[in-house]
C-alpha positions as CSV (number, residue, x, y, z in Angstrom):
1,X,-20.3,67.8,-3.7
2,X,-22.2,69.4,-6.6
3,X,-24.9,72.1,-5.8
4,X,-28.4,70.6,-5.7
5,X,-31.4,72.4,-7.3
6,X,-34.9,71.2,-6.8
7,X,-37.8,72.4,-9.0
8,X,-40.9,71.6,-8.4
9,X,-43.4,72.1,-11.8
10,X,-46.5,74.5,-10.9
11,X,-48.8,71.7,-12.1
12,X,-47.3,69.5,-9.3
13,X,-47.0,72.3,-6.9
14,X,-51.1,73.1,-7.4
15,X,-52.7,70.0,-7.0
16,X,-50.5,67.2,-4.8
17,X,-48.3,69.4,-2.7
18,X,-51.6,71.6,-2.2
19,X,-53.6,68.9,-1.2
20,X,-51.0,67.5,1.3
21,X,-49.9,70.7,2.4
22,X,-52.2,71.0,5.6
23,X,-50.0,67.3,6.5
24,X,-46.8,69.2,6.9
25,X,-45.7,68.3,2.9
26,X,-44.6,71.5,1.4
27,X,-42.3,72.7,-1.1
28,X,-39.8,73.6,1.3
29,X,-40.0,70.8,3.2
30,X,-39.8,68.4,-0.4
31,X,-36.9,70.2,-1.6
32,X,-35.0,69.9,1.8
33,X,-35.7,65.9,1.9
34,X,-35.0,65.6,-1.5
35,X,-31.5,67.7,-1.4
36,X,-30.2,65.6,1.6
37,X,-31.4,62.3,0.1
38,X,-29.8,62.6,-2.9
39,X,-26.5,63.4,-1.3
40,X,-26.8,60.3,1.2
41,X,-27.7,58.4,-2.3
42,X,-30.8,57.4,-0.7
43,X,-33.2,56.2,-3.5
44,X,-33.9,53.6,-6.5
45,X,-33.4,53.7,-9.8
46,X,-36.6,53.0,-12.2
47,X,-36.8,51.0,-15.5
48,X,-37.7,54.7,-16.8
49,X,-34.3,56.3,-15.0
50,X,-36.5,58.3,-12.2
51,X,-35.3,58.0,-8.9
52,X,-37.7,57.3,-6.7
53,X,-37.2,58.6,-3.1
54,X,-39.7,57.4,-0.6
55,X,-40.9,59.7,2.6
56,X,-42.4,59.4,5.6
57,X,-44.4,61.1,7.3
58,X,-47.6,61.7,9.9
59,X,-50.9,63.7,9.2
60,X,-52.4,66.3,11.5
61,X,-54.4,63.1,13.1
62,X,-51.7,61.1,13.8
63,X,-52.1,58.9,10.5
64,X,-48.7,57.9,9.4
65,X,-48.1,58.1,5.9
66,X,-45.8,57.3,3.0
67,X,-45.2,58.9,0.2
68,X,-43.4,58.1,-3.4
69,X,-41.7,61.2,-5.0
70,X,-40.2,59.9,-8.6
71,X,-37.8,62.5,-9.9
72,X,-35.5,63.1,-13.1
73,X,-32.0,64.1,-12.3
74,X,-30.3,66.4,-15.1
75,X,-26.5,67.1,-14.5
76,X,-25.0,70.8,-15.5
77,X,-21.4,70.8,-15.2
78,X,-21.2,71.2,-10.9
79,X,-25.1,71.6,-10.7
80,X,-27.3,69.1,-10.3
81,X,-31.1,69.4,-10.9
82,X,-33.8,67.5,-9.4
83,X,-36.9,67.8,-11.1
84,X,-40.2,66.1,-9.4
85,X,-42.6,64.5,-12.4
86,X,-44.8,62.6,-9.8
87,X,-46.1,61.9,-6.4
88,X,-47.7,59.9,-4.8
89,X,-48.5,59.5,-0.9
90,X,-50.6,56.4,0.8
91,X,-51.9,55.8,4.4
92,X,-49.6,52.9,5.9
């Protein structure tokens, strides 16, 4: 298995993961879900070649919630990175 890098762009990191941060969504957390969905191949493929990787999860109050976390995949020899471009999370 190829080693997994997940970057997450400051512009992302500053105003979605911020805003969601207080719900248990941060970077850490992403990167994990991200890394161990990508090595179950757990995720769709977009018209635009994103995966999309879909989360779950519950807000301080209980609400459960979904979010969409699109992502381009760039391949370096054994290294693969995972780039997040867009999020998006939504009361279910």
């Amino acid at each position: 298995m190829p080693l997994i890098i997940v970057r997450i762009p400051k512009r992302i990191a500053k105003q979605w993961v911020l805003r969601h941060e207080k719900d248990g969504l941060d970077e850490y957390n992403i990167s994990i879900f991200l890394k161990l969905q990508y090595g179950l191949r757990n995720y769709e493929l977009t018209p635009e070649r994103l995966l999309l990787f879909t989360m779950h999860f519950q807000k301080r109050g209980g609400q459960p919630m979904k979010a969409n976390l699109w992502v381009r995949e760039r391949k370096i020899n054994d290294v693969v990175e995972l780039i997040l471009i867009r999020a998006h999370a939504e009361r279910l």
